[in-house]
N, C-alpha and C positions, 0 to 999 in steps of 0.2 A: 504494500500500500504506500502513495506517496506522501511523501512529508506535504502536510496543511502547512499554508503560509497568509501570515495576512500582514498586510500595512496599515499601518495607523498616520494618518495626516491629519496632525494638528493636537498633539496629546501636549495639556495642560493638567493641572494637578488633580482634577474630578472626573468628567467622563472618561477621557484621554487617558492616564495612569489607570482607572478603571478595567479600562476595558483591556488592556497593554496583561492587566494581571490576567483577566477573565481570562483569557483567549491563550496563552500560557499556560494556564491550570489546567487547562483543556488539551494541551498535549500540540498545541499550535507553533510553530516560530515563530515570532512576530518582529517586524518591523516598524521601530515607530518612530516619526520625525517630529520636530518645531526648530525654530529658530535657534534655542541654546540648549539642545540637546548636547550631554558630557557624551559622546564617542567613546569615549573609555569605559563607560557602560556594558558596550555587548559584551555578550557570552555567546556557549552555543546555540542559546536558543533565543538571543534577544541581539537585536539591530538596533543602535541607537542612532539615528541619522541626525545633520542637521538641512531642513531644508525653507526654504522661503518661500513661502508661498505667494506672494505679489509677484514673482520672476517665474515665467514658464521655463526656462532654461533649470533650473533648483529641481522644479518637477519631474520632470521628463529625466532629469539624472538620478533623482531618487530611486527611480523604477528601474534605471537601467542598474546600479547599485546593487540592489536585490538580486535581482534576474542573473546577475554575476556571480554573485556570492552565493544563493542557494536557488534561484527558478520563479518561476510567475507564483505570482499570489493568486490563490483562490479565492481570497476575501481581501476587501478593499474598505475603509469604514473612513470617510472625511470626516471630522469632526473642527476642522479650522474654521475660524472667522473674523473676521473687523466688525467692528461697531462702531460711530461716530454718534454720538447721543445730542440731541439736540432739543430746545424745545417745540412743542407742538405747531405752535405759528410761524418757527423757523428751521422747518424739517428740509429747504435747499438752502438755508446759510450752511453749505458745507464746501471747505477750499475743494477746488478741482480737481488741483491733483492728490487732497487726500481719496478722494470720491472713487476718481481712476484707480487709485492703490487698492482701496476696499474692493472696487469690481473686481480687479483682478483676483485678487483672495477670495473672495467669498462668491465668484461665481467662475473667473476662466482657469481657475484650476481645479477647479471640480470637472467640466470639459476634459480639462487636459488628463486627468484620474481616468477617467472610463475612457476614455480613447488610447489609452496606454494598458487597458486591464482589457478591453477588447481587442487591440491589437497581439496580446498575446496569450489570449483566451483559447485557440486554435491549438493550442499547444498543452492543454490541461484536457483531464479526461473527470467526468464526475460534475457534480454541482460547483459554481460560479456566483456570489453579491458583493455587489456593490450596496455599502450603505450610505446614508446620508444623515448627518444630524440636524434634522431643521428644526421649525417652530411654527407656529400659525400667519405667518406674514403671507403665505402661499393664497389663503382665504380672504384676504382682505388688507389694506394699508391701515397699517398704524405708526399714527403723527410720530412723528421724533425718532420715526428709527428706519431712514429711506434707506441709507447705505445698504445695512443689513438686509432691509425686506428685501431690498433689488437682487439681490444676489441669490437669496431665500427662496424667491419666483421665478428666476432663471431655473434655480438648481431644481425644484421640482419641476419645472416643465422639462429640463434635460431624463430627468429620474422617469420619469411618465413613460415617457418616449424609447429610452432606451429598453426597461419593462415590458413595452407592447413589442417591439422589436426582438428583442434576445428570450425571452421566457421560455418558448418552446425547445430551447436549446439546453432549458435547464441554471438559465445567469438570469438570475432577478437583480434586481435592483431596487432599491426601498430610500425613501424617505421616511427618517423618525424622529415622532414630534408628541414629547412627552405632556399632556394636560391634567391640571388639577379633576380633582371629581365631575366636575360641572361642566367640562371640558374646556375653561380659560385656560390662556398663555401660562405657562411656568416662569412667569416672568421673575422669579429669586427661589431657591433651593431646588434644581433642577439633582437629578438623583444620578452623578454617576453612576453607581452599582447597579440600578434599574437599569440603564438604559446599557450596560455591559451585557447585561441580563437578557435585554429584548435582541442586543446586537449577535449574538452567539447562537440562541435560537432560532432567528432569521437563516443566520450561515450553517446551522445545521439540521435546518430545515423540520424543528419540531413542531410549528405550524404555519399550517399553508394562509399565508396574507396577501392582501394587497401592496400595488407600491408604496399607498399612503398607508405608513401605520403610523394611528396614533394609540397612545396607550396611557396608565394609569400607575403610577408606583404601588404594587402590592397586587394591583389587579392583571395588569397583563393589556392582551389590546383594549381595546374599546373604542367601539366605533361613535362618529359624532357627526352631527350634520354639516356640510360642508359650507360655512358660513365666519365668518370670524365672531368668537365667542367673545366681549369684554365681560 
């Protein structure tokens, strides 16, 4: 059986390190990038990269990285982003080229992720996801947070798409978007370990979802009407 490999882009100290464990525990390799990842980290079974996500060139070498050192990944899990916070009446007072920075982040390398995990998808035998960490912006605009939503809306309509595309092939691809009970934004205490939790089961296919899942800490998925909940 082949060695399972996943990459993690964009591990911070909750989902990111989360999932970095999860997925290890599980008998996975895993490779995981940000910005100031220590490199002196890896062992056998952990890749500590540093990559940049505003730079498609960072990207595209990340993956090539891997593919050198141990083969395509069969799991793929973004979890990076910008955020430019702003308030409600001045959600385009945002500089330019911070704006361009955040697109690139938070939407053309999510692109460049699955065009890189499909380009050498050919080459794996067995199940294939890509995941996505989003949030409710997909449903609707919310004031103060354009950077993020824009990227948020691209990356599901890319996740949708590539979903109807590749599924029959057995490569899904998921956008996951953890909601309070009531199904509002998790807009503060978003649950690493939950969403480690939904991320693993998705890639090991213990149940069959949609692209869109959203889900519930404790509870697992739960579907919600497709509307933005405040």
């Amino acid at each position: 059986m082949a060695q399972k490999i996943v990459i993690v882009l964009g591990c911070g100290p909750n989902i990111g390190t989360s999932t970095v464990k999860t997925f290890r525990a599980d008998g996975y390799k895993v490779a995981y990038a940000s910005r100031k990842s220590d490199e002196n980290a890896s062992d056998d079974m952990t890749l500590a990269l540093r990559c940049d996500l505003s730079q498609s060139k960072s990207v595209e070498e990340l993956f090539e990285t891997v593919r050198q050192k141990w083969g395509e990944p069969s799991v793929v899990v973004h979890n990076g982003y910008a955020h430019y916070a702003t308030k409600p009446e001045e959600s385009f007072n945002i500089p330019t080229e911070t704006f361009e920075e955040q697109l690139a982040i938070n939407s053309t390398s999510v692109f460049l992720a699955i065009r890189e995990m499909v380009a050498g998808s050919a080459k794996l035998a067995g199940p294939k996801t890509f995941i996505f960490t989003g949030n409710q912006s997909n449903e609707g605009g919310v004031p103060g947070w354009l950077s993020l939503g824009v990227g948020k809306v691209s990356s599901a309509y890319m996740i949708e798409l590539a979903d109807n595309v590749y599924r029959e092939q057995d490569f899904r691809f998921h956008f996951v978007d953890e909601r309070t009970p009531k199904g509002k934004p998790m807009f503060v205490g978003l649950g690493g370990q939950a969403h480690a939790d939904m991320f693993l089961s998705l890639a090991e296919r213990e149940v069959e979802l949609p692209w869109l899942v959203t889900f519930v800490s404790g509870k697992g998925y739960v579907e919600f009407p497709r509307k933005l909940i405040l």
